[in-house]
N, C-alpha and C positions, 0 to 999 in steps of 0.2 A: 545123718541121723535125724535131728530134726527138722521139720520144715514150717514153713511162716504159719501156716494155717493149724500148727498147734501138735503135728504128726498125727491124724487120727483121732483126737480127741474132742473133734470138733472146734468152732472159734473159740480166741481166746479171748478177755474183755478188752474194752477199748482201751488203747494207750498202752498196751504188754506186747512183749514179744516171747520168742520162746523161753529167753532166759533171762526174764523176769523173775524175780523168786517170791513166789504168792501164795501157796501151798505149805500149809503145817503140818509135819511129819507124820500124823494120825493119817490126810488124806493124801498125802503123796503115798503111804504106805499102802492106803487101800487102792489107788488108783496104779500102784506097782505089782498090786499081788503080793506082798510080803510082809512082813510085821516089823513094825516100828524099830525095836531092837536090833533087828537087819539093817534099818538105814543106819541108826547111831555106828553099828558096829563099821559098817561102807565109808561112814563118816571118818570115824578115827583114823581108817587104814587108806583113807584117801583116796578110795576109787572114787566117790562122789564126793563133791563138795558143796554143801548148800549156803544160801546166804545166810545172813544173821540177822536180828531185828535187836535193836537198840536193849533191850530185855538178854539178849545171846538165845534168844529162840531161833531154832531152825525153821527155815522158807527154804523149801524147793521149786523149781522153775519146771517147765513142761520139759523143758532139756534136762534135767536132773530125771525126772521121771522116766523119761526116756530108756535114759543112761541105765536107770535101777532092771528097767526093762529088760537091756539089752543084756547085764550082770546076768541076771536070774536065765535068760535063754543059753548064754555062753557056758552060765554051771552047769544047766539040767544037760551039756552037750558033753560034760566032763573035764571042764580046762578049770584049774587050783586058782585061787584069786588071784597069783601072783602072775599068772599069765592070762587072766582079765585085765590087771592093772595094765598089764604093756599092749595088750590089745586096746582100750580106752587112751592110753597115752598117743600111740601113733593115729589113731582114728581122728582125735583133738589135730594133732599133729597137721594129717592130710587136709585136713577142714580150714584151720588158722593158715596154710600153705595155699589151699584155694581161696582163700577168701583174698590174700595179700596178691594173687596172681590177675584175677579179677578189678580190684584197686589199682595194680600196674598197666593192663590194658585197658581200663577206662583211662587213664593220666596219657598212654600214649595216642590213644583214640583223641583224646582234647588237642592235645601239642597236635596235630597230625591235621585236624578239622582248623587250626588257631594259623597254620602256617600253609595255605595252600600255594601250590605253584614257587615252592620254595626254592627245587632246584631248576631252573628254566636256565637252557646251554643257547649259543648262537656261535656261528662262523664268525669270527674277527676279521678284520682288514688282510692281514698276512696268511690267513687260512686258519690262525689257531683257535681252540674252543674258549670262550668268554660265558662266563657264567653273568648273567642276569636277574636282579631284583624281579621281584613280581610284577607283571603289571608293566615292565619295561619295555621299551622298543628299541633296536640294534639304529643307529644314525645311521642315513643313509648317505650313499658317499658318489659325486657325481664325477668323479676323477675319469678317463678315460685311459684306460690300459691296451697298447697296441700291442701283441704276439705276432712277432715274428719267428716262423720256424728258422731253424739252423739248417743254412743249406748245405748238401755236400760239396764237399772239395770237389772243382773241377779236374777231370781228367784230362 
C-alpha cells in the first residue's frame, strides 16, 4: 500500500516516513476525498487508526491516508465496511509478514556472510570424511602403505 516516497503524493518532510501521523483530520480528509465525519466514523469502527496528540487530537499519517483511499475505492466497488475491515486486516497482515520475512533473510544473509567456509570436509587417514575448521589444513602423513594384492591359490 504505501511506499517510502509518500505513495504519490509526492515527498514527505525530512525525518517522516509513511507512518508518521502529521496530518489533522480537516487535511487528511481533503487529501482522502471525504469529509471529516467519515474518518471519525473510520476511526471508531477501527478501520483506520490515527495517532493522537497530547490534546487527543487526531494525526493521520500518509498510510492512514492511504488506507482512507483505498476504504472509499473498495466501497464505491460495493464491499459493506465489514468486509473492508477484513480486507484491511489481512493486507496489514501480508505486509507485517513481509516485512518479518525480509528481517529473517537479512539475519540469515549476515550469519551466512559472518561464517564462511564453515562446512569444509577432507579424507581422514582411514578413508573417513573429517570435517574441518575454516582456514584448516588436513596433516600430512609420510607413513608409507605397501598393497599387496591377494594372490590366487595355486593350482
Amino acid at each position: 500500500m504505501a511506499e517510502r516516497s509518500g505513495g504519490g503524493f509526492g515527498q514527505l518532510p525530512e525525518g517522516t516516513t509513511p507512518e508518521t501521523p502529521i496530518f489533522p483530520i480537516a487535511i487528511a480528509a481533503e487529501l482522502a476525498g471525504m469529509h471529516p465525519q467519515t474518518l471519525r466514523q473510520y476511526d471508531r469502527l477501527g478501520l483506520v487508526s490515527p495517532g493522537r496528540t497530547a490534546g487527543q487530537s487526531r494525526r493521520y499519517s500518509m498510510r492512514n491516508v492511504l488506507q482512507l483511499r483505498e476504504i472509499a475505492a473498495l466501497s464505491a466497488e460495493g464491499l459493506n465496511l465489514e468486509g473492508i475491515r477484513r480486507i484491511l486486516d489481512l493486507e496489514n497482515r501480508v505486509a507485517s509478514l513481509t516485512e518479518r520475512v525480509r528481517e529473517l533473510e537479512g539475519a540469515l544473509a549476515d550469519e551466512l556472510l559472518n561464517r564462511p567456509g564453515r562446512r569444509v570436509f577432507a579424507a581422514g587417514v582411514q578413508g573417513d570424511v573429517v570435517s574441518l575448521r575454516a582456514g584448516a589444513r588436513v596433516k600430512k602423513s609420510n607413513q608409507l602403505i605397501v598393497w599387496r594384492p591377494l594372490r590366487p591359490p595355486a593350482e
